[in-house]
TORMAR-43245 format. One record per atom (N, C-alpha, C): residue number from 0; x, z, y. Coordinates in nm, 2 decimals. Atoms other than C-alpha are relative to their C-alpha. Example, Ala and Ser with C-alpha at 12.3 -4.5 7.8 and 13.67 -1.06 7.14 Angstrom:
BEGIN
+-----+--------+--------+--------+
|  nr |      u |      w |      v |
+-----+--------+--------+--------+
|   0 |   0.09 |   0.00 |  -0.12 |
|   0 |   1.23 |   0.78 |  -0.45 |
|   0 |   0.09 |   0.00 |   0.12 |
|   1 |  -0.09 |   0.00 |  -0.11 |
|   1 |   1.37 |   0.71 |  -0.11 |
|   1 |  -0.08 |   0.08 |   0.11 |
+-----+--------+--------+--------+
This chain:
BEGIN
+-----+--------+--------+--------+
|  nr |      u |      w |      v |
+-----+--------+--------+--------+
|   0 |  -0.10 |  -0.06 |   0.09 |
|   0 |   1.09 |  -0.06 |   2.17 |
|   0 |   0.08 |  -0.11 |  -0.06 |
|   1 |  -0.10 |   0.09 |   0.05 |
|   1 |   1.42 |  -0.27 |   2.09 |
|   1 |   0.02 |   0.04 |  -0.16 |
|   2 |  -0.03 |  -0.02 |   0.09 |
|   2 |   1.46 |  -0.29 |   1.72 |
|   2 |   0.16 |  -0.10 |  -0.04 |
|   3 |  -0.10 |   0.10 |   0.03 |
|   3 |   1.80 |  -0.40 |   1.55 |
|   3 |   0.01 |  -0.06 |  -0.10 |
|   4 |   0.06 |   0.14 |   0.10 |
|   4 |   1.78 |  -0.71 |   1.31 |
|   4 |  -0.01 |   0.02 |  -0.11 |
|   5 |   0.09 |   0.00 |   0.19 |
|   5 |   1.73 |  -0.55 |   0.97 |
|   5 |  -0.11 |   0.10 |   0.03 |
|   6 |   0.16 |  -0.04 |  -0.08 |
|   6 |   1.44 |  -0.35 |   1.16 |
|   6 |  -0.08 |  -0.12 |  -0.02 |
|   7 |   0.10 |   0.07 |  -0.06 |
|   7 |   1.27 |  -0.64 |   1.23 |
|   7 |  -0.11 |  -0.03 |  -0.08 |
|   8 |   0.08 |   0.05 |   0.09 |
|   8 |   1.05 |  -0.68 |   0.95 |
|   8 |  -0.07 |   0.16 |  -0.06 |
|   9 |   0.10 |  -0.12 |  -0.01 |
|   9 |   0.78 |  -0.40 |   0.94 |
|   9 |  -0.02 |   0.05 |  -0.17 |
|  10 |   0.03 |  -0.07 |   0.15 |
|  10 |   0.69 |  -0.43 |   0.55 |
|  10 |   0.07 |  -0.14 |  -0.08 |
|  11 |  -0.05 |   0.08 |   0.12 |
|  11 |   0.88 |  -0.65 |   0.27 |
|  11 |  -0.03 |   0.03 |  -0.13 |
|  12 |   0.01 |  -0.05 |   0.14 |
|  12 |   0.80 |  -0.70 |  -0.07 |
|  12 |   0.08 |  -0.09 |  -0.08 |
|  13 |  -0.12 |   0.14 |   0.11 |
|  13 |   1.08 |  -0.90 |  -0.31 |
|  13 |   0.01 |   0.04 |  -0.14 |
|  14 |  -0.01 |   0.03 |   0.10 |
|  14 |   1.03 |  -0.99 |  -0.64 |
|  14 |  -0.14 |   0.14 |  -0.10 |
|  15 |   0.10 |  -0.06 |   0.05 |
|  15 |   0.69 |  -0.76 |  -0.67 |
|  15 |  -0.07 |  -0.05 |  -0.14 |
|  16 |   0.04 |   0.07 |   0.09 |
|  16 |   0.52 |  -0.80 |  -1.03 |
|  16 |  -0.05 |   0.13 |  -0.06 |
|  17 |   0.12 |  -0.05 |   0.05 |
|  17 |   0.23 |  -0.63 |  -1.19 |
|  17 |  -0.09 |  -0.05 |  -0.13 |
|  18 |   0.04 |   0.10 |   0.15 |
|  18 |   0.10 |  -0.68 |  -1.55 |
|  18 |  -0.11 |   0.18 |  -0.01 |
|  19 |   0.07 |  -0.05 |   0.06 |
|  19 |  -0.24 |  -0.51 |  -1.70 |
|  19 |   0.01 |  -0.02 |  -0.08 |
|  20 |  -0.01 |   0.03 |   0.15 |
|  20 |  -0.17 |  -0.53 |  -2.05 |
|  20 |   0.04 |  -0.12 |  -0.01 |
|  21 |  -0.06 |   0.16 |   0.05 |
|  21 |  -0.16 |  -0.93 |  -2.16 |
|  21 |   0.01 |  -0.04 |   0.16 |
|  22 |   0.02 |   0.09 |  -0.18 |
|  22 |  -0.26 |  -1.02 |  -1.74 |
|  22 |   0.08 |   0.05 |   0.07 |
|  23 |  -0.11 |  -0.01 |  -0.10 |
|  23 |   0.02 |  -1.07 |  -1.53 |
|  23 |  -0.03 |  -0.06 |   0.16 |
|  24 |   0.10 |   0.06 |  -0.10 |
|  24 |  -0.15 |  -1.04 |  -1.19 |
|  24 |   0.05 |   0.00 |   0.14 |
|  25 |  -0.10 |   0.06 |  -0.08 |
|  25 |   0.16 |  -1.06 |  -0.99 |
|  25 |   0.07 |  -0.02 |  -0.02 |
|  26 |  -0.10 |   0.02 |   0.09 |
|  26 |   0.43 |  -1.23 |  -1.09 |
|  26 |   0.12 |  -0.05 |   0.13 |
|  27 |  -0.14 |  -0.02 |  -0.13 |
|  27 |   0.78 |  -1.17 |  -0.84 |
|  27 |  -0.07 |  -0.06 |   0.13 |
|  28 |   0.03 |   0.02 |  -0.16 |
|  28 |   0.61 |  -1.20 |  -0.49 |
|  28 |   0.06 |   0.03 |   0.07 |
|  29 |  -0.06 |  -0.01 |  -0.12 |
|  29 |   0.76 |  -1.20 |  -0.20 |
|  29 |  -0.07 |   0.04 |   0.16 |
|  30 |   0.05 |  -0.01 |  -0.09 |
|  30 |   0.60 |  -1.10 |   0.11 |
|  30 |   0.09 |   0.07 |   0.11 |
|  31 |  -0.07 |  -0.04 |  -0.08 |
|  31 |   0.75 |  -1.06 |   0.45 |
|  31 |  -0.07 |   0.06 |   0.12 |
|  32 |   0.09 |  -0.03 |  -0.08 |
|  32 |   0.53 |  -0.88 |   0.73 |
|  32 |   0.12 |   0.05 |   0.15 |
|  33 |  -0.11 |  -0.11 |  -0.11 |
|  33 |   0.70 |  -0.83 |   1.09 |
|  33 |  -0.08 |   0.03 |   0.08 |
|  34 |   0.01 |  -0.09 |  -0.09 |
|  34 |   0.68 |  -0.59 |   1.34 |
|  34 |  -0.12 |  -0.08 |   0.10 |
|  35 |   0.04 |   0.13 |  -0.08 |
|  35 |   0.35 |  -0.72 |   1.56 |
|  35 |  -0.10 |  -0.11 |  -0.03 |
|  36 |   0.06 |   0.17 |   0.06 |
|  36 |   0.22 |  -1.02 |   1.31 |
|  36 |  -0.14 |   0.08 |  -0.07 |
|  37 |   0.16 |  -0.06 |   0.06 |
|  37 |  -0.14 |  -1.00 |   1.18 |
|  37 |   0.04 |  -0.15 |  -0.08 |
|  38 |   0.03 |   0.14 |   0.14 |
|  38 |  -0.15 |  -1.20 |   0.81 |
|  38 |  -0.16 |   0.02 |  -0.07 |
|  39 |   0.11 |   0.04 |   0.13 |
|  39 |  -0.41 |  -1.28 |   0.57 |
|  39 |   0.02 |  -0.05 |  -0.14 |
|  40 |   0.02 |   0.05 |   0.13 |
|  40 |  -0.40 |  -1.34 |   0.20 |
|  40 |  -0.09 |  -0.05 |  -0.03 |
|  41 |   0.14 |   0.04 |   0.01 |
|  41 |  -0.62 |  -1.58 |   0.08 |
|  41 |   0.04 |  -0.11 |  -0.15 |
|  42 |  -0.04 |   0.01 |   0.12 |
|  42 |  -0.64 |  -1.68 |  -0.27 |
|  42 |  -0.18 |  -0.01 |  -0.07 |
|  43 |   0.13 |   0.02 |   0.07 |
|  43 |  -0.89 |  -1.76 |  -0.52 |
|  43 |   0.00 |   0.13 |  -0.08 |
|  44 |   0.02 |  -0.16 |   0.05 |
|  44 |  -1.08 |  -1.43 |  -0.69 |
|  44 |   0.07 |   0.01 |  -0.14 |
|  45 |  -0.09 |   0.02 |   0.13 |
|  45 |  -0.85 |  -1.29 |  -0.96 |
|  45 |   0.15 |  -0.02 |   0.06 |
|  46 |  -0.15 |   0.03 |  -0.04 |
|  46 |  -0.52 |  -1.43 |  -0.77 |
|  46 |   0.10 |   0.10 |   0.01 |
|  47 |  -0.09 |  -0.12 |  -0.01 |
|  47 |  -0.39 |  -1.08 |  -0.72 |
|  47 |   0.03 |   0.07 |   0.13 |
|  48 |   0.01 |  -0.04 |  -0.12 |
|  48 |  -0.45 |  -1.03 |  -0.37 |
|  48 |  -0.04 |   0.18 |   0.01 |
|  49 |   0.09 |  -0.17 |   0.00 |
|  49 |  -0.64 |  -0.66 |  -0.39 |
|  49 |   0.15 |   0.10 |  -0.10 |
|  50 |  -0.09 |  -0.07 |   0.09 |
|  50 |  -0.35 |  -0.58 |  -0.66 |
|  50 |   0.13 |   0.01 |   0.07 |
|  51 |  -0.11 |   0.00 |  -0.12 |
|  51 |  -0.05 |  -0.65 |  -0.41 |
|  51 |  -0.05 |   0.08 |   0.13 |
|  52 |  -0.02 |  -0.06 |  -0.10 |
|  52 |  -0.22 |  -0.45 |  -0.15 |
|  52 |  -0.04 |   0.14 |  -0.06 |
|  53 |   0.05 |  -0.17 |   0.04 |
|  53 |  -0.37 |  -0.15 |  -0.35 |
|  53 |   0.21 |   0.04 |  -0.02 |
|  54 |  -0.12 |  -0.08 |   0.07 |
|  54 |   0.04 |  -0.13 |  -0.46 |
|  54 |   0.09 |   0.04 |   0.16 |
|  55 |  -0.04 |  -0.06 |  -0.18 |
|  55 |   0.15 |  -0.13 |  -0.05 |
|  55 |  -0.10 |   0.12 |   0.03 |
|  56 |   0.11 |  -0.12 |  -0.01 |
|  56 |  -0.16 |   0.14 |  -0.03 |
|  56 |   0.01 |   0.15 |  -0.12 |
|  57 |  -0.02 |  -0.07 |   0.11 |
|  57 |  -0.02 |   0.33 |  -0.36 |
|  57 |  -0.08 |   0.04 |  -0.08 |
|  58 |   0.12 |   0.00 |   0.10 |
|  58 |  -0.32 |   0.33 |  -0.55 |
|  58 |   0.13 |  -0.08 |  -0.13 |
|  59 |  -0.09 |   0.08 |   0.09 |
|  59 |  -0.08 |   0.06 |  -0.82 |
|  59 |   0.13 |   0.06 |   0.02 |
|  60 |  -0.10 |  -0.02 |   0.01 |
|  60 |   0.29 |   0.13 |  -0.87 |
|  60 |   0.04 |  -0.15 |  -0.10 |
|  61 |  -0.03 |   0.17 |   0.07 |
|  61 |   0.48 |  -0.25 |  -0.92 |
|  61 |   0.09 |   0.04 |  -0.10 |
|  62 |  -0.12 |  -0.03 |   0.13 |
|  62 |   0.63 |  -0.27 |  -1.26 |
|  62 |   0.13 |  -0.05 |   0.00 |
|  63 |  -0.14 |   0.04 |  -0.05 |
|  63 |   0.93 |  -0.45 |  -1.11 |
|  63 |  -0.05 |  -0.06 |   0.18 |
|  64 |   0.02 |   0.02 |  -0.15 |
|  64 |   1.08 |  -0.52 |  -0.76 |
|  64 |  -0.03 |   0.12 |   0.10 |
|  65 |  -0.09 |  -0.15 |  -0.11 |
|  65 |   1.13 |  -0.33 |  -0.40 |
|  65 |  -0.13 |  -0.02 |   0.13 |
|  66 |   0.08 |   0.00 |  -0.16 |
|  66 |   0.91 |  -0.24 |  -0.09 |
|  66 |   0.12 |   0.04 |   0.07 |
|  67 |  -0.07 |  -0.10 |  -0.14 |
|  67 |   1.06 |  -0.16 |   0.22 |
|  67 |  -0.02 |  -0.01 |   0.10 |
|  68 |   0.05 |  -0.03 |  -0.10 |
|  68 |   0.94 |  -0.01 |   0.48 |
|  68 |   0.07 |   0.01 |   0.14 |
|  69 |  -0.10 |  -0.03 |  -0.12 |
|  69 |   1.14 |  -0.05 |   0.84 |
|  69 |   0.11 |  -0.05 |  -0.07 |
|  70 |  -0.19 |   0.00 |   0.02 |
|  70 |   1.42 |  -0.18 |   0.65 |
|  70 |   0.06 |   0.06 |  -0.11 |
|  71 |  -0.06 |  -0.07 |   0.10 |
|  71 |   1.45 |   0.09 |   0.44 |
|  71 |  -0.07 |  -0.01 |  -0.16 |
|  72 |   0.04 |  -0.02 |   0.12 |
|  72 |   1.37 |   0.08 |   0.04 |
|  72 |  -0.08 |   0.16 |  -0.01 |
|  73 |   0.13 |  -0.13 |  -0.03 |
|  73 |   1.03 |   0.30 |  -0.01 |
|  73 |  -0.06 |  -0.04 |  -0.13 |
|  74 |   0.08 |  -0.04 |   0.12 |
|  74 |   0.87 |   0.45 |  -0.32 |
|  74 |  -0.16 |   0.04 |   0.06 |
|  75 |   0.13 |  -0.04 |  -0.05 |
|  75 |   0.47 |   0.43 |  -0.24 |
|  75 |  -0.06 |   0.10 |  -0.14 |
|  76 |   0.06 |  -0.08 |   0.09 |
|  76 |   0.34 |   0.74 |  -0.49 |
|  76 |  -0.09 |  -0.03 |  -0.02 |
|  77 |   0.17 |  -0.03 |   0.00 |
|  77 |  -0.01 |   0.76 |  -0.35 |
|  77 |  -0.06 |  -0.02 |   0.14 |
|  78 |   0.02 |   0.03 |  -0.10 |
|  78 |  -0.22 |   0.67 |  -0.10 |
|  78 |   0.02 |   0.09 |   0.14 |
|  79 |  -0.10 |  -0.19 |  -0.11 |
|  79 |  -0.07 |   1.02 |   0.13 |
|  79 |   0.07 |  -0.11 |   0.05 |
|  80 |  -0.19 |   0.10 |  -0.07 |
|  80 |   0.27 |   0.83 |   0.12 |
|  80 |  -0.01 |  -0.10 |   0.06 |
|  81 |   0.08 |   0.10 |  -0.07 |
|  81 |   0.09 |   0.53 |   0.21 |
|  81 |  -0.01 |   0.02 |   0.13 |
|  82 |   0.06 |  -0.04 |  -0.10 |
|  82 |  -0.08 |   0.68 |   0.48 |
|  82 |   0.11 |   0.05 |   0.14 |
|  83 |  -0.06 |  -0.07 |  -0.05 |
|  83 |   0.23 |   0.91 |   0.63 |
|  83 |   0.10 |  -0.15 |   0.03 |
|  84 |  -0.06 |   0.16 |  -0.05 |
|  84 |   0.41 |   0.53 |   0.64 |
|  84 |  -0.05 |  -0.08 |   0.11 |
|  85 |   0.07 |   0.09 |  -0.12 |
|  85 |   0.11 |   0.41 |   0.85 |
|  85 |  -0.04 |  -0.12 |  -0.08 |
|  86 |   0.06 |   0.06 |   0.08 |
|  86 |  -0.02 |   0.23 |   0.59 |
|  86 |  -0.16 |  -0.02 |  -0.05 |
|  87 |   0.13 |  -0.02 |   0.03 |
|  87 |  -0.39 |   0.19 |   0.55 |
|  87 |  -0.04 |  -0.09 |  -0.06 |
|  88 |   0.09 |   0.11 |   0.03 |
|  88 |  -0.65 |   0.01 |   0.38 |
|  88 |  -0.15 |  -0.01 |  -0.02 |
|  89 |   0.13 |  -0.01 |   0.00 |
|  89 |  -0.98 |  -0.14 |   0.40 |
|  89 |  -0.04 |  -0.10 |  -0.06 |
|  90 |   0.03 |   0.13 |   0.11 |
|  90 |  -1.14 |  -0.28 |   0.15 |
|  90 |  -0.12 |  -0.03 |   0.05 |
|  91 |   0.15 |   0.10 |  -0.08 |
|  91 |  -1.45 |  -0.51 |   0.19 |
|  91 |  -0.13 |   0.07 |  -0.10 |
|  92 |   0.12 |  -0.10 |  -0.01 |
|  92 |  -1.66 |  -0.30 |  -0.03 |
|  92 |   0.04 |   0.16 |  -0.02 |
|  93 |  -0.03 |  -0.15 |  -0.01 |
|  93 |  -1.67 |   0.10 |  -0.02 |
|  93 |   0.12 |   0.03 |  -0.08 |
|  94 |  -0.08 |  -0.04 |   0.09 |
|  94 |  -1.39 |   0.26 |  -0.27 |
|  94 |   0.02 |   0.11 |  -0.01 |
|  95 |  -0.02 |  -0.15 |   0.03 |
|  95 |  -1.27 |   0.58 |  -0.36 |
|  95 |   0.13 |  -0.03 |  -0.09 |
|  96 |  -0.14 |   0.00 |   0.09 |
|  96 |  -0.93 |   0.61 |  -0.54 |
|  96 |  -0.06 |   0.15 |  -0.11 |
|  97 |   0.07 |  -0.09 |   0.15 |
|  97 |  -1.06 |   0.73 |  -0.88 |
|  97 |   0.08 |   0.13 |  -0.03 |
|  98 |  -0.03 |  -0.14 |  -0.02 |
|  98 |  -0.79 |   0.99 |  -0.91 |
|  98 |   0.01 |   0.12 |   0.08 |
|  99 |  -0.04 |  -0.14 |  -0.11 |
|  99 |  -0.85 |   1.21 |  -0.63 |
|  99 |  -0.20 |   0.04 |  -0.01 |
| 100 |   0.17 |  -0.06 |   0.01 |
| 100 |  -1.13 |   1.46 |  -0.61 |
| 100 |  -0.05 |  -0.08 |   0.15 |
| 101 |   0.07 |   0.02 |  -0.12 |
| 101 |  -1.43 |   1.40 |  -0.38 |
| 101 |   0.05 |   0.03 |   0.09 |
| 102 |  -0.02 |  -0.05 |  -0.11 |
| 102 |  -1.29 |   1.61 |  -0.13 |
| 102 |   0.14 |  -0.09 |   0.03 |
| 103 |  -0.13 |   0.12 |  -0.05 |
| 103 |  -0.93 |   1.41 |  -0.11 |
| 103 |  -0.03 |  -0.14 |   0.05 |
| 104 |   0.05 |   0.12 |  -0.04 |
| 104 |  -1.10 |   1.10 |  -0.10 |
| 104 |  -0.08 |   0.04 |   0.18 |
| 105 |   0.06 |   0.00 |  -0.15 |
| 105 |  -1.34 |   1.24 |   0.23 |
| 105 |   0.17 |   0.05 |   0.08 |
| 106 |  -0.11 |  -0.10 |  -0.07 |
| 106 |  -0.99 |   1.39 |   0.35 |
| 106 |   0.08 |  -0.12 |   0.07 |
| 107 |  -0.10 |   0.09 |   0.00 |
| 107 |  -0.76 |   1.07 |   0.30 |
| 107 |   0.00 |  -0.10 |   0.11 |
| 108 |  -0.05 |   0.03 |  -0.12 |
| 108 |  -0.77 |   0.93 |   0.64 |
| 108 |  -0.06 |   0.06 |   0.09 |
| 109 |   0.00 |  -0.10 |  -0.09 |
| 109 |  -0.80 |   1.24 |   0.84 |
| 109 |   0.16 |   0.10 |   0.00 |
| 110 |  -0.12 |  -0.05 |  -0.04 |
| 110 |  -0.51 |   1.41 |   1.01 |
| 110 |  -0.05 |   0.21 |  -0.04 |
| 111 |   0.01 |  -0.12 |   0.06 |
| 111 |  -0.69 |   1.75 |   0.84 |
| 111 |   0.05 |   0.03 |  -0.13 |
| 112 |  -0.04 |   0.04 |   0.14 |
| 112 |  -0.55 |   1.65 |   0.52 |
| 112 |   0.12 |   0.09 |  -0.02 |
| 113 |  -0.06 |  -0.07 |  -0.03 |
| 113 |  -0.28 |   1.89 |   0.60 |
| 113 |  -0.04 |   0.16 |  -0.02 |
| 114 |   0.07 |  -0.11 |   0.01 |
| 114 |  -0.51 |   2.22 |   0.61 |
| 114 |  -0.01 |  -0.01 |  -0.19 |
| 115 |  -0.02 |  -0.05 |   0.15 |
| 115 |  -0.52 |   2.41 |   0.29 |
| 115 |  -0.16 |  -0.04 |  -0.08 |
| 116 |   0.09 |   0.05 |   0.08 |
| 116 |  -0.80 |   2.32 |  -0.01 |
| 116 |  -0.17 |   0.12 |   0.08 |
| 117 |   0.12 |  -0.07 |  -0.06 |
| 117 |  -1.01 |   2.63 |   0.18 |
| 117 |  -0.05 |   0.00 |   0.12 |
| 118 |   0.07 |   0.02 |  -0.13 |
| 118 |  -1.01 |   2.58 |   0.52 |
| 118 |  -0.05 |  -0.17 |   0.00 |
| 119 |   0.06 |   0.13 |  -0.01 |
| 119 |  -1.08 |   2.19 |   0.45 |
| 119 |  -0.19 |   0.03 |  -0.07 |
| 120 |   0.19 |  -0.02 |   0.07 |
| 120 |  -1.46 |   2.30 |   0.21 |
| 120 |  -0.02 |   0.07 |   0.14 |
+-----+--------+--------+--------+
């Protein structure tokens, strides 16, 4: 598939930044992912690695700064939006995204997630 040159870059993140109260646990990042490329973050614990990817995963929302997905400027809500982007994530130990019931969480990467709250129980 030919993409044209502001395609070429699968996920961007410019001038991302993330603050828990006094801890500022990203501070304007930049990240460029293209179409294709396998990266790795690698950081000492605390650096903000898990916090830059839970906010591409929509678990976080960055308090300043732009994703874009394909090129285009993308609001990640929730891990759905995430998902319907082609977005996943795997963390290194189990997780659950604290705000969703049990059942969203067993749902959230299955293409039944679509079926209604009754035919999913």
């Amino acid at each position: 598939m030919s993409r044209s040159p502001e395609r070429e870059n699968a996920i961007e993140c410019r001038g991302i930044t993330k603050s828990f109260g006094t801890v500022l646990a990203n501070d304007h990042i930049d990240l460029t992912v293209r179409y294709g490329e396998v990266l790795a973050l690698l950081g000492e614990n605390g650096s903000g690695k898990t916090t830059l990817m839970n906010m591409l995963s929509g678990i976080y929302h960055p308090d300043e700064g732009t994703i874009l997905i394909g090129g285009k400027e993308t609001v990640i809500h929730s891990p759905v939006d995430a998902a319907e982007l082609g977005i996943g994530m795997i963390y290194q130990h189990f997780r659950l995204v604290d705000v969703f019931t049990a059942m969203d969480n067993i749902v959230l990467g299955t293409k039944e997630k679509r079926l209604g709250a009754k035919e999913l129980k």
